[in-house]
C-alpha positions in Angstrom: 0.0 0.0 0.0 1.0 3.9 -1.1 -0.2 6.8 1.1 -0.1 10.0 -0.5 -1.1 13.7 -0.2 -3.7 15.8 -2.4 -4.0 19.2 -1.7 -7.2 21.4 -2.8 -6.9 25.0 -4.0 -8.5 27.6 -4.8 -7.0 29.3 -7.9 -3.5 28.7 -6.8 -2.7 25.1 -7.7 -0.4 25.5 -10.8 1.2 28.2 -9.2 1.7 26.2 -6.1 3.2 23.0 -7.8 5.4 25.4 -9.9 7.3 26.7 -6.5 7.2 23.2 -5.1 8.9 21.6 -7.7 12.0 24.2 -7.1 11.8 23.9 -3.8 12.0 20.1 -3.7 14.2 20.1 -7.0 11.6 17.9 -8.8 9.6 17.9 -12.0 5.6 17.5 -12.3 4.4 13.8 -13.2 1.2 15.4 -15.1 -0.6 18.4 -14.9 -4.3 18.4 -16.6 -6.5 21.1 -16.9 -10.5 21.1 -16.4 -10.0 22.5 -20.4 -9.0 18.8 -21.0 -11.7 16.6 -19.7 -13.7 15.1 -21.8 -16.6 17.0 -24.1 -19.8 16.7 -22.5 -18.0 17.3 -18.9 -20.0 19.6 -16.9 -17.1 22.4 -16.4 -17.5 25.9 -15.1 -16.7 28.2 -18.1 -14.3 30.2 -15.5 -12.7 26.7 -14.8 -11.1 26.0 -18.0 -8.0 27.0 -16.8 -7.9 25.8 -13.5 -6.1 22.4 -12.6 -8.4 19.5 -12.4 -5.6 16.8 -11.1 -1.8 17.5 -10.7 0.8 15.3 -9.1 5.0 15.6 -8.2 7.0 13.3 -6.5 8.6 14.4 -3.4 10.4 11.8 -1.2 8.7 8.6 -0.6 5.3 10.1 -1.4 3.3 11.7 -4.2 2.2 15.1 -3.8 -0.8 15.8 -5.9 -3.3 18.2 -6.3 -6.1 20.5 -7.7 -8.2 23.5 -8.0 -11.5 23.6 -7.0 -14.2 25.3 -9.3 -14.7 29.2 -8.0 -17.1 29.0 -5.1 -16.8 25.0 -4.7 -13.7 24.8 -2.2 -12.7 25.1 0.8 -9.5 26.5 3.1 -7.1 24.5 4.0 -6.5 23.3 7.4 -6.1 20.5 10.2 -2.7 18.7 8.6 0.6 19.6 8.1 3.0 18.0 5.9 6.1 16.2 7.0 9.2 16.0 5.2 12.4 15.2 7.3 16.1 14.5 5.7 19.1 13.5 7.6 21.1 16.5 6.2 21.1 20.2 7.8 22.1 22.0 5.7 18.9 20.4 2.8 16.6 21.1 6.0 17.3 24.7 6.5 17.3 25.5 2.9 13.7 23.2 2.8 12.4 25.6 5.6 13.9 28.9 4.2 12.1 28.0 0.7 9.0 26.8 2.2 8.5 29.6 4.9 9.4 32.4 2.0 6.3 34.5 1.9 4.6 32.3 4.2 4.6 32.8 8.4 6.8 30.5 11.0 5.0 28.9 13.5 8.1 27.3 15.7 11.7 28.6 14.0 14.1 25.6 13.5 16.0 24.6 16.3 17.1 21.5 18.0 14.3 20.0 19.8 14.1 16.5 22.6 12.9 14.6 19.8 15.0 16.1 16.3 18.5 17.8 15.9 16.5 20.2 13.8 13.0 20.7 13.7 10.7 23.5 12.4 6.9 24.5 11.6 5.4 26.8 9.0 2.8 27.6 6.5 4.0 28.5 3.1 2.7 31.5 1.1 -0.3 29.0 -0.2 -1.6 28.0 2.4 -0.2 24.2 3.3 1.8 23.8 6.7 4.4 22.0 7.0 6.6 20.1 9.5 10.6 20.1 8.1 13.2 18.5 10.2 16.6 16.2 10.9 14.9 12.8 11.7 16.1 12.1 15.7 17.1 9.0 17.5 14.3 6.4 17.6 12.8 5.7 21.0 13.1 2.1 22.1 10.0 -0.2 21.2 
């Protein structure tokens, strides 16, 4: 089994997968367009140019997402996303990118749990957890 993460938008999903795949230094698997489904789809006319399904590769997991029709979505909130990498330096430049027009909720630092571990919410909306992975507690 694959777990992965989709993410609704509301106007701001190309633009959004655009930044993430510099910050994650990946490209786009597919991008299609509400323009593209099907004839006899039932799509907004204002819609045509928003995403209907997008997805990127990022880690382990598939990031993937889409714009809701104008008046049809809803704000993002109760999750946060979690990457973690065993090198610094990849971390801070993660969190730099990813906080870059956005707010910090906890500024990295070393933490009981990680060597480096930070919270924020980038300039779209998505939170995200970034941080060194930590010594595993005993089972």
């Amino acid at each position: 089994m694959k777990t992965n993460v989709h993410l609704g938008f509301q106007g701001k999903c190309d633009e959004a997968f655009s930044f993430y795949e510099k910050v994650f230094g990946t490209k786009r698997l597919m991008t299609m367009k509400y323009a593209d489904a099907p004839p006899n789809t039932p799509v907004p006319p204002d819609a045509k140019d928003l995403v209907m399904h997008t997805s990127l590769p990022v880690g382990s997991i598939t990031l993937m997402g889409a714009d809701a029709p104008r008046g049809q979505g809803k704000p993002m909130g109760g999750f946060q996303i979690s990457i973690d990498d065993p090198d610094h330096e990849t971390v801070k430049q993660f969190f730099a990118a990813l906080s870059e027009g956005g707010s910090v909720f906890m500024p990295l630092a070393p933490t009981f749990w990680s060597p480096l571990f930070g919270m924020c919410t980038d300039k779209f909306g998505v939170s995200w957890m970034v941080s060194v992975p930590g010594p595993q507690p005993p089972a």
